[in-house]
N, C-alpha and C positions, 0 to 999 in steps of 0.2 A: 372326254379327256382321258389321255390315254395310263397314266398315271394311278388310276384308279382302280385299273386291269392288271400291278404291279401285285405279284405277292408279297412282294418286301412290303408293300405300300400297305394291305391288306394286316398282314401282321402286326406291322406297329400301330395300324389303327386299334388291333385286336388288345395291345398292353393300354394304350391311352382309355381304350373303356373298364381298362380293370382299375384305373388310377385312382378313382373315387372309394374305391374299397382301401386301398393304401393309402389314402391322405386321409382316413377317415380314423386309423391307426394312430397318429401322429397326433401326440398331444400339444395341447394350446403353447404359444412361446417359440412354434416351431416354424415359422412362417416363412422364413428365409428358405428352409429344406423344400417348402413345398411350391414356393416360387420358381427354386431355381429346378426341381425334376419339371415343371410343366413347363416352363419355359425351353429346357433339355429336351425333350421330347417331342414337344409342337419344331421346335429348330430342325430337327432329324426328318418329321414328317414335310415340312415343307421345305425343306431342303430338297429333298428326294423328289419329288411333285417339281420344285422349281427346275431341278438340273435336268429331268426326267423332257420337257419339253423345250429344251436348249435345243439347237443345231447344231454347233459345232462340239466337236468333242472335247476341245480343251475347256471350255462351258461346261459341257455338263460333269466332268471331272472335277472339274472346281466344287459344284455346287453337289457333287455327290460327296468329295472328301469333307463336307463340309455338314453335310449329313450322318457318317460315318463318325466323327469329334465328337455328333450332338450323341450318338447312341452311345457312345464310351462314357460321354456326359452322364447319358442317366443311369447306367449300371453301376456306373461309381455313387452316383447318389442314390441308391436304392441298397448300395453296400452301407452307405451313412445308417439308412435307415434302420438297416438288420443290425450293425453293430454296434447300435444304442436301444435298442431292443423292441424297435417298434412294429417290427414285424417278426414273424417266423423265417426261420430258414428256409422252407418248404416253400413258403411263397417269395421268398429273396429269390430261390433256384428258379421254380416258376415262371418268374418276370423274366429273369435274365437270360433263359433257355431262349425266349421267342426273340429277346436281343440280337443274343446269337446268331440264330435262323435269320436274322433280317438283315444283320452286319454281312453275314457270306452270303446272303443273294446281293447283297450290294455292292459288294466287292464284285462280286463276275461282272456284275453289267459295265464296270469301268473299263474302258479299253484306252 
C-alpha cells in the first residue's frame, strides 16, 4: 500500500501515538474533547490513505482537502486543550510543529 511510504502519512501516525499521553492529561467530564481530537485526527489519516490511492485527481484532491480540514481540526482542538490548561505549551507546540510538517507535505502533493 503505497500510502504507508507517505511521510506525511508517517508523521501523523507519529502525533496519533503521542495521543494517549495527551488524553491521558484531560481530566474526567471531558469526553467530548477527546472524542472529537481522535476522531480529527483518524479523519486526516484516513483521509490521506483514502485520496492517496484515488486515480483521478480531482479524487484525490477531494479527499486530500478533506484531510487537510481534519488536521486544522485537531490543532484547534489540541489549542482547546492548552487553553484550559491540560496540557503544556511545550507539548501544545510539539504536536502542532508535526501538524504542520504534515499539513505542507500535503499540500504539495495536491496538484
Amino acid at each position: 500500500m503505497n500510502h504507508q511510504k507517505l511521510k506525511c502519512y508517517c508523521v501523523l501516525l507519529g502525533v496519533a501515538r503521542k495521543l494517549p499521553a495527551l488524553l491521558k492529561s484531560l481530566p474526567r467530564g471531558n469526553y467530548y474533547l477527546e472524542d472529537q481530537l481522535k476522531r480529527a485526527l483518524s479523519s486526516a489519516i484516513l483521509n490521506l490513505s483514502e485520496g492517496n490511492g484515488r486515480r483521478s485527481i480531482k479524487e484525490r484532491n477531494r479527499f486530500f482537502d478533506i484531510s487537510l480540514a481534519s488536521i486544522a481540526e485537531t490543532a484547534s482542538a489540541i489549542d482547546i486543550i492548552c487553553a484550559y490548561g491540560y496540557i503544556t505549551a511545550t507539548f501544545n507546540e510539539e504536536i502542532k510543529s508535526e501538524l504542520r510538517i504534515s499539513y505542507a507535505m500535503l499540500m504539495k502533493m495536491r496538484k
